[in-house]
N, C-alpha and C positions, 0 to 999 in steps of 0.2 A: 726808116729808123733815124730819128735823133741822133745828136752828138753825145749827148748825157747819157742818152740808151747804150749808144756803141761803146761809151768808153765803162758803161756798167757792165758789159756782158764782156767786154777785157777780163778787168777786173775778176770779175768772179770766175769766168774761165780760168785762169791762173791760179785763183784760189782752191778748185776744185781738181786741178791737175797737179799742183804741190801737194795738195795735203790727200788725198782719194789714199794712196798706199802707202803711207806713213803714219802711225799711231797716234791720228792727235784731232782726229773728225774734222770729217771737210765739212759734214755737214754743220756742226757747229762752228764753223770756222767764215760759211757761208749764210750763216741766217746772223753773224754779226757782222758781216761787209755787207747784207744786204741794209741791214738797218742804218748801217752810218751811209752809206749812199743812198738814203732812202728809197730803196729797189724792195720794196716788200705788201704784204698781199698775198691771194690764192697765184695771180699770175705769178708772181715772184717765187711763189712755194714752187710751182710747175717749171719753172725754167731753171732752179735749182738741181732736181734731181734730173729733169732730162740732161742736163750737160753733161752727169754723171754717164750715161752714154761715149761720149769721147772721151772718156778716161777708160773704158771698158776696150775701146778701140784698140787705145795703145797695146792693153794688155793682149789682144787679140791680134796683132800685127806684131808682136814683140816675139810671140809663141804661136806663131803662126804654122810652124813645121809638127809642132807639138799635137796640136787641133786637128791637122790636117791628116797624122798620122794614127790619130786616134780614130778620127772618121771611119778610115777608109780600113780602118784591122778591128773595131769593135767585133763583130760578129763571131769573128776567129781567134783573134789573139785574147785569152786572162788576162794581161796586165790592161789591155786598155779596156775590157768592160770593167775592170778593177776601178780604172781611175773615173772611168763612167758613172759608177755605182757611190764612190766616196763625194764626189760631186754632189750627189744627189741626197746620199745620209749628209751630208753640209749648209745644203742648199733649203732641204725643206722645214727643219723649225721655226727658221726664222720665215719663213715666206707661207705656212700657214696660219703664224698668231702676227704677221705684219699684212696680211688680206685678211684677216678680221677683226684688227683694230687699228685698219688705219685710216680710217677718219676721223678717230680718236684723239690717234697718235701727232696726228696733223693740226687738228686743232689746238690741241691741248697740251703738245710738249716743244712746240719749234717756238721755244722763248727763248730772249738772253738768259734767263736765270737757271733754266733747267740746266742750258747751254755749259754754263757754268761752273754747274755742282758736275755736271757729268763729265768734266774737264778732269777736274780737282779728285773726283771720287776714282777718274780713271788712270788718274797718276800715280794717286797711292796704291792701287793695283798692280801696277806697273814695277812699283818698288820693290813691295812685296813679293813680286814672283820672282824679280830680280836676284834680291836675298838671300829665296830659299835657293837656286841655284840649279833646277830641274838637270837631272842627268838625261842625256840626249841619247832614244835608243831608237830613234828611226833619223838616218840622218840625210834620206834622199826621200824627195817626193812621192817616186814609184812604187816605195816600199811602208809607203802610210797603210797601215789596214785600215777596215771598216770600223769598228768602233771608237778607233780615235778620231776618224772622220766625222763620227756624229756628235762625239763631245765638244769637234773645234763647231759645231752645226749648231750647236747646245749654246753653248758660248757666246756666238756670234748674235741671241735674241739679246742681249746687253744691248749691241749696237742700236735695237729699236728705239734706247730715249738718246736724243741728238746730245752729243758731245759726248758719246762713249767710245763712238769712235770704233768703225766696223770694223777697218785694218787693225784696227789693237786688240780688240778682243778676241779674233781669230788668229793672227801672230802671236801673242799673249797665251791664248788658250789653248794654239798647239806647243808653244813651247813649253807651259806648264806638265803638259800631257805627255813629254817625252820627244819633240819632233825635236831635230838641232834648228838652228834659227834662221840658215837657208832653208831648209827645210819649211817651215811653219809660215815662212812671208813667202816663196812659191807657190805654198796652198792658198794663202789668204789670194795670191792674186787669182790664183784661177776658177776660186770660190767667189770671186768679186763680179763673174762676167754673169753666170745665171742670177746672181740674188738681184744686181744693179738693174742686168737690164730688163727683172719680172717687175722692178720699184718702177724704174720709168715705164714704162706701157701700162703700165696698171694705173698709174695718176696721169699719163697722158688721157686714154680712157674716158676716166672720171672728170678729166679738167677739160674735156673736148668742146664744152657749152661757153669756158670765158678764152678761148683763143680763136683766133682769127688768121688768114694768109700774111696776114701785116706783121704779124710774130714770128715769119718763118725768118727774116735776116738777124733777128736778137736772136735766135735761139739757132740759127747755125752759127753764128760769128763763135758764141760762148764753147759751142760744142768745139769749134779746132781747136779754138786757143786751150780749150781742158785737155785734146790729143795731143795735141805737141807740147806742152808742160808735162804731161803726166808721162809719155812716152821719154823724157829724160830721166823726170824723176826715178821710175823705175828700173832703167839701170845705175844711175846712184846708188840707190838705197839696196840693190844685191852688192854690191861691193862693200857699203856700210857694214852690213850686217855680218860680213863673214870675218869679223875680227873687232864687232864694237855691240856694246850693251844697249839696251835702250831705254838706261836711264838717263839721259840727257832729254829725251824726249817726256820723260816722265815729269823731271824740274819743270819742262815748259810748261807742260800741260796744267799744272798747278798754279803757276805764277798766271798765267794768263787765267788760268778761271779765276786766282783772284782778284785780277784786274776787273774782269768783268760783273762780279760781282761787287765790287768797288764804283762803277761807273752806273749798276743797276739803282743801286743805294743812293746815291747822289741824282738820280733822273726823277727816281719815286721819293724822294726825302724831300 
């Protein structure tokens, strides 16, 4: 691995562990660091979301007692096939119309531009639910039923065009639906570990013919540097959230899509 390589899989490692469970799309966030580092391409698509992998980590070493306690009472205990089953009403919308259009989706939406609108479209969302000011009637994770699990599941196919931003629109979408705001970014994380790691395996897969053993040090390097960013960020951002809105993240979101829609106009002009 290169110098340029090593310091690109920095780079995006970082970007992908700040921004994974915060409302503001790592994936868009990651398809324009790869373009100004000129790190882009099917390989570049591929080593984008596998990183996404060590941001799943953190999540998984963070709630680790959580997983492990579910494991091992699933059979016997209701609350954990509970949390088993909302997993799963969460997990599968989006994971059977993103396994069948996602060559589509690959092709045809990881641009700066969509990148962009889906910024800006996903701020003013943001605002908007902010606004209306949802009253919060489930306010611990454990106690999420099943059907609001499927609407934050519903919700979350938003995240299929890049710069909707997965953590936002399952945050977003269970707070809309009544979750309190610890509540609704708990779920989005633990909803992050099946959808993330069916995306990675599923383009590892498909992208098994353009990569090589020679890929394995870009593509572990990226992978730590996304755990240990993300394994901070995540506890940050529960203490954020238990006394702060997320409309600060919403401004950004906006100003930056129109940055980038500003620098798309000036590339193609």
């Amino acid at each position: 691995m290169s110098g340029p390589e090593l310091l690109q899989a920095v780079v995006l490692g970082l970007v992908e562990g700040m921004t994974e469970f915060i409302p503001v799309s790592s994936t868009g966030h990651l398809i324009v660091a790869g373009h100004f580092l000129g790190f882009t391409g099917e390989r570049a698509k591929t080593f984008e979301i596998f990183i996404q992998l060590g941001a799943i980590l953190a999540i998984v070493w963070l709630y680790r007692q959580k997983f492990l306690a579910v494991a091992a009472s699933v059979v016997r205990e209701p609350a954990s096939r509970r949390f088993v089953t909302n997993l799963a009403l969460g997990f599968l919308p989006a994971a059977v119309v993103g396994f069948l259009a996602h060559s589509w989706l690959k092709a045809h939406l990881f641009t700066p531009v969509v990148v962009a609108w889906g910024f800006i479209v996903g701020g003013v969302a943001i605002l908007l639910v902010e606004r209306l000011k949802p009253q919060a009637r489930v306010a611990d994770v454990n106690d999420l039923p099943p059907r609001l699990a499927l609407g934050v599941g519903l919700a979350q196919m938003l995240a299929l065009v890049p710069g909707v931003s997965r953590s936002g629109a399952t945050i977003m979408g269970g707070y809309a639906l009544g979750l309190s705001r610890t509540a609704a970014t708990e779920f989005s994380f633990f909803l992050a570990v099946p959808v993330l790691a069916a995306a990675a395996g599923l383009d590892l897969i498909k992208s098994l013919d353009i990569l090589s053993p020679a890929d394995i040090p870009l593509f572990a390097t990226g992978f730590v540097v996304a755990f240990l960013s993300a394994f901070l960020v995540i506890k940050a951002l529960l203490r954020f959230v238990a006394s702060h809105s997320f409309v600060a993240f919403a401004w950004y979101r906006i100003a930056f899509g129109a940055f980038l829609l500003a620098i798309a106009g000036r590339v193609t002009g």
